[in-house]
C-alpha angles and dihedrals in degrees: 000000000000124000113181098158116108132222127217155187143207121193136168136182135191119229101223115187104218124180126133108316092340111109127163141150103233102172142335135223133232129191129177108190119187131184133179132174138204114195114211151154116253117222091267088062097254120133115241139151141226133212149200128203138175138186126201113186137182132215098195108174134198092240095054087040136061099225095106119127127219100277110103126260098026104120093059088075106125145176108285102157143357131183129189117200137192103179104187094166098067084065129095098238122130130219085012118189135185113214098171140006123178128227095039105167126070123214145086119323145153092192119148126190126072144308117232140198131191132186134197091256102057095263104137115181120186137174124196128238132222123156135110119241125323149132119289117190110184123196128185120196107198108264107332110063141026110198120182109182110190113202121189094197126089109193092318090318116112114232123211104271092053093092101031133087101267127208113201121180128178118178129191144186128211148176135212156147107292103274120242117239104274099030122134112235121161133037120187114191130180118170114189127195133192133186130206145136114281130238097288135113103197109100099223083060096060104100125121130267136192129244115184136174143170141220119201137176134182113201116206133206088238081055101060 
């Protein structure tokens, strides 16, 4: 059998700041998850099969938006801290095996263009990039997750994508023995922060605060 469509997921979610009688929307999230899959025979006559997937995340804050509500100081909420995930390791898939992840490096970068991965079969998966300079820490766990953290601090100074819309993709290719019908085979993770002042006047009170959420999805081989 061959299966070389693809499955996919689009999520949002709104930051909302809540405490007492102080409510405001400071941000939302935004996560694009895509997955295909090409089932083969290795060359030691094994099947096995081999997929693509690729995440595209926004960072939307309330500075560079006009969501904000009434309360002061709404509008100064602005990008702290992303992560984009690809826990393999939480599937049921055995002999799993990465053969590609994009972006790879970590360090500091305000490229803009897009993250690709390939794999043997013909499967290509790319994300596009958009986002002014930042941090990029990149970690790579053997085999089983692929983790990019993205900060827009520098040592307590903001750097120039903290108060603008930011776009993060991370892409990967894998192999493994050919999944059963039920497994769960492919978690997609992004977990977005903002910081801001909260609904107060009073200048003493003016210090920032955090606001954090996350999106997840499991895909399933029923699902696909």
């Amino acid at each position: 059998m061959s299966w070389d469509d693809d499955v996919f997921l689009r999520q949002e979610e709104p930051l909302w700041y809540l405490e007492g009688d102080c409510a405001m929307k400071v941000g939302k999230l935004e996560h694009y998850t895509g997955l295909s899959r090409y089932d083969g025979v290795n060359g030691n006559d094994e099947e096995r099969s081999q997929w693509g997937m690729v995440q595209q995340s926004k960072m939307l804050p309330a500075t560079a938006n006009e969501w904000w509500g009434e309360e002061p100081n709404s509008d100064t909420w602005e990008n702290d801290k992303s992560i984009q995930t690809q826990n393999w390791r939480r599937s049921d898939l055995l002999n799993l095996g990465n053969i590609s992840y994009s972006p790879s490096q970590s360090k500091t970068t305000s490229l803009s263009g897009s993250v690709s991965a390939s794999v043997p079969a013909g499967i290509s998966v790319s994300a596009n990039v958009d986002h002014p300079r930042l941090e990029r820490e990149v970690d790579y766990l053997d085999d089983r997750r692929v983790r990019s953290e993205y900060q827009y601090w520098n040592g307590g100074i903001p750097m120039a994508a903290y108060d603008n819309d930011v776009t993060l993709g991370l892409t990967t290719g894998w192999v493994s023995d050919r999944p059963s019908d039920g497994d769960a085979i492919a978690p997609s993770y992004f977990y977005g922060r903002m910081q801001g002042i909260p609904c107060v006047e009073e200048s003493e009170y003016n210090i920032h605060q955090y606001c954090d959420d996350e999106l997840f999805v499991m895909f399933n081989e029923n699902q696909v």
